[in-house]
C-alpha positions in Angstrom: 50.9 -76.6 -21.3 49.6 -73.6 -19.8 51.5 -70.8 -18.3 51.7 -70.6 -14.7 50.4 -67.1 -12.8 53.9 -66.3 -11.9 55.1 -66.6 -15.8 52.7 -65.0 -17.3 52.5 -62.0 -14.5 56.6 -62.1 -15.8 55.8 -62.0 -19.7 53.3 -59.1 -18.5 55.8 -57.4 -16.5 53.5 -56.5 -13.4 54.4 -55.9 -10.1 52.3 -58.4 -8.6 55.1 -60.9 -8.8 57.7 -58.8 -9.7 57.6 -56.9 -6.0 54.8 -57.9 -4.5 55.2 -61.9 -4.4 51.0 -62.8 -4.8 52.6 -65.6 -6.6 52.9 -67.3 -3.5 49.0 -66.4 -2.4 47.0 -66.6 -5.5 47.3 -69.8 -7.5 45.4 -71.5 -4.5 42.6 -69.4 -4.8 42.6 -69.0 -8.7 43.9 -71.8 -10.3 40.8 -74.0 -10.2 38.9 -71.2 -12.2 41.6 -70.6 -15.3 38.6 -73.7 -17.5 35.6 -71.7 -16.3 33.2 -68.8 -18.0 32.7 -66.2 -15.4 33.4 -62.0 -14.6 36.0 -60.5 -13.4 36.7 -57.2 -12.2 39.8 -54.6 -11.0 40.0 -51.7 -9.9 43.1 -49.8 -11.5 44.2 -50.6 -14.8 47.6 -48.4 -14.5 49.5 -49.4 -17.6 47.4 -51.8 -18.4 50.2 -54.9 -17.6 48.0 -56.4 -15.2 44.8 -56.1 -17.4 47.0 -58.4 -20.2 47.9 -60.8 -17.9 44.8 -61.3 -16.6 42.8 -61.8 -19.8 45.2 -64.8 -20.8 45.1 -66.5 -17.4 41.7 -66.6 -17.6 40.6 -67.2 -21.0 37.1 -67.6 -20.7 36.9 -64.7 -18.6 34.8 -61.2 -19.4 37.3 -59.2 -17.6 36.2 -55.7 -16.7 38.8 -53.0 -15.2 37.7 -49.6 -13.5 40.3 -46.8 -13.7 40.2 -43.0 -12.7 41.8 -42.1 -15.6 41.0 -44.4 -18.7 38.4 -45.5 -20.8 39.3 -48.3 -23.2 38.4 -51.4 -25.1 41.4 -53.4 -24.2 40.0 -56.8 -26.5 36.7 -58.4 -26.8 36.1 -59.8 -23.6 38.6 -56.9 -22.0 36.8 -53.4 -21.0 38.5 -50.7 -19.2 35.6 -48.0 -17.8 36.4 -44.7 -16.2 35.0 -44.3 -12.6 36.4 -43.5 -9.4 36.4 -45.7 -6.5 35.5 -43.1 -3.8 32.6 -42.5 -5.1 29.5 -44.9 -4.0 27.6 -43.7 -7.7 30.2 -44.7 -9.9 30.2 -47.9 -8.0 26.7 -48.4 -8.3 26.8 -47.5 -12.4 29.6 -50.4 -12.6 27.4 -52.6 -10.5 24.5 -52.1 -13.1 26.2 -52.4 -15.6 28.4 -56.0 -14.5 25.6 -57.2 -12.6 27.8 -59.7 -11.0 31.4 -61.1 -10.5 32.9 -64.0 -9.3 36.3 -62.1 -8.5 36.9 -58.4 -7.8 40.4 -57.1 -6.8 41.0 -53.9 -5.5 44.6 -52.9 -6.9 43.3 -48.9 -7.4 43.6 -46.3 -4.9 45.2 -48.0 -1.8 43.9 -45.7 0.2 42.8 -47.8 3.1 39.2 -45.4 3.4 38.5 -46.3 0.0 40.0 -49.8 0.4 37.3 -50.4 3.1 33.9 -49.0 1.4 35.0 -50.5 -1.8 34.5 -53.8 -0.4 31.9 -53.3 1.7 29.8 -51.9 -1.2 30.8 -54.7 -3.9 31.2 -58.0 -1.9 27.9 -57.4 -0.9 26.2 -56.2 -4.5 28.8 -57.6 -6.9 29.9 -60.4 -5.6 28.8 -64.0 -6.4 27.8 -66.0 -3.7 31.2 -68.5 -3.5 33.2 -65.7 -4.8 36.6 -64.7 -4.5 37.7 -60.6 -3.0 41.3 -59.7 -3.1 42.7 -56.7 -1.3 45.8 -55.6 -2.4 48.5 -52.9 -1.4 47.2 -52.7 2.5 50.8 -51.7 3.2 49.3 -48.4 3.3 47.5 -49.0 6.3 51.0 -49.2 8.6 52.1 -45.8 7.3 51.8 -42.7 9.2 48.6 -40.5 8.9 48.6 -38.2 5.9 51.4 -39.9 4.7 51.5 -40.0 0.6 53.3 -41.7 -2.3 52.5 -41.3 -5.8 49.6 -38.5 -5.1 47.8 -40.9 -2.6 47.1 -40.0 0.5 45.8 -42.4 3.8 44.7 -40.5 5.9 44.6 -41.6 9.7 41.7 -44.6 8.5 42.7 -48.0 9.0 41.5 -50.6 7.0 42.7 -53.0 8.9 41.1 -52.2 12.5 37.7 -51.9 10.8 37.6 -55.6 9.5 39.3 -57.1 12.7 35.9 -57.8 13.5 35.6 -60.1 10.3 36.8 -63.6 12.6 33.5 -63.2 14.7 31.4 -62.6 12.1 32.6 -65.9 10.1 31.8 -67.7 13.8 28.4 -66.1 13.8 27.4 -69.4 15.5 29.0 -68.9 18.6 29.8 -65.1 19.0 26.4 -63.8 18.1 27.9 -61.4 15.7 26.0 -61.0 12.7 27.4 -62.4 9.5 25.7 -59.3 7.2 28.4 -59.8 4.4 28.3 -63.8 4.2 32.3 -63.9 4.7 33.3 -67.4 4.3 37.2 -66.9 5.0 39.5 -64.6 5.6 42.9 -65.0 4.4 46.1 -62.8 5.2 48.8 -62.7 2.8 51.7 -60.5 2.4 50.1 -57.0 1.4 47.0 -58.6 0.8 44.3 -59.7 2.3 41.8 -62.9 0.2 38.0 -62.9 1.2 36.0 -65.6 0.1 31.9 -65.1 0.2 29.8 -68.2 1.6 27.8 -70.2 -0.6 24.6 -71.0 -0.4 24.9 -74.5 0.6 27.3 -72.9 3.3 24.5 -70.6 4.5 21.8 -73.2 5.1 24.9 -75.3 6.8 25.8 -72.5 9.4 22.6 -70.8 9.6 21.7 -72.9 12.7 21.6 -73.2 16.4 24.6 -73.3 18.3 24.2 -76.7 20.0 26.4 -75.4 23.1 24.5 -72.5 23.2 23.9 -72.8 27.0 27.7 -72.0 27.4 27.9 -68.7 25.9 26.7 -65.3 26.9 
């Protein structure tokens, strides 16, 4: 029998079960990929803990990390490149070179500035249409401005404010917002936050004319 996320994030010793609980979040976003070929990617490789607990929860995965500070070939299917998240060309070299993902967590920086352009750069270039966008460590977004831990600094930008928006763009139908990024859902997690992108079946579905039309403005 197979491991379950919360054991083998244990035998790996990362924090994402160990303080941060995405035990309770993932598995029902995650689960019904651990048979399936596809790309991966995260952003921060740290000690790597999370990079080994990845590559055996999804064993037909090419799992690709981004780090600030390392360069590695963690196995076979496991690659660790250097590039830094704030910078819109090192994103675009990893896009090149990945060409496309069908899940991309964001565990590097926490800043909330970087948090935001990171996604709105990959989950429109990287990501797969039906794909799955994990934002973790927003906790950074409720502390004060120029606050820092660990060298990390937030600034006063708040990831949080700038997607509030998200809702109406997923109800394009009605609120005439403009769904740009294709979000299909939006879920809210502790210290994370899981967006899905719409298929294309979901596109054709919603891309239509809102039959109550005459009662909005």
């Amino acid at each position: 029998m197979k491991k379950s996320f919360y054991e083998l994030c244990k035998d790996a010793g990362t924090d994402k079960v160990m303080h941060h609980g995405y035990h309770f979040f993932y598995p029902s976003f995650l689960e019904k990929l651990r048979n399936e070929k596809f790309t991966m990617l995260e952003i921060g490789y740290g000690s790597g803990e999370s990079a080994k607990m990845w590559c055996e929860y999804f064993p037909y995965t090419s799992f690709f990390c981004i780090d600030i500070d390392t360069e590695a070939v963690h196995s076979e299917r496991c690659r660790i490149i250097k590039a830094d998240q704030s910078k819109k060309e090192d994103l675009q070299k990893i896009t090149g070179k990945i060409g496309s993902a069908k899940l991309i967590i964001d565990d590097g920086s926490h800043n909330p500035r970087h948090q935001f352009d990171t996604f709105m750069y990959l989950f429109e270039n990287l990501l797969e249409e039906g794909g799955i966008y994990i934002i973790e460590d927003i906790e950074t977004n409720y502390w004060k401005p120029n606050a820092g831990l660990y060298g990390r600094f937030v600034g006063d930008f708040n990831l949080m404010k700038s997607i509030s928006s998200f809702p109406d763009m997923i109800n394009h139908e009605f609120s005439k917002i403009q769904n740009t990024l294709k979000i299909s859902t939006v879920t809210y997690g502790q210290n994370c936050i899981i967006i899905t992108k719409r298929t294309l079946e979901e596109q054709l579905y919603f891309d239509r004319k809102y039959r109550f039309e005459i009662f909005t403005s």
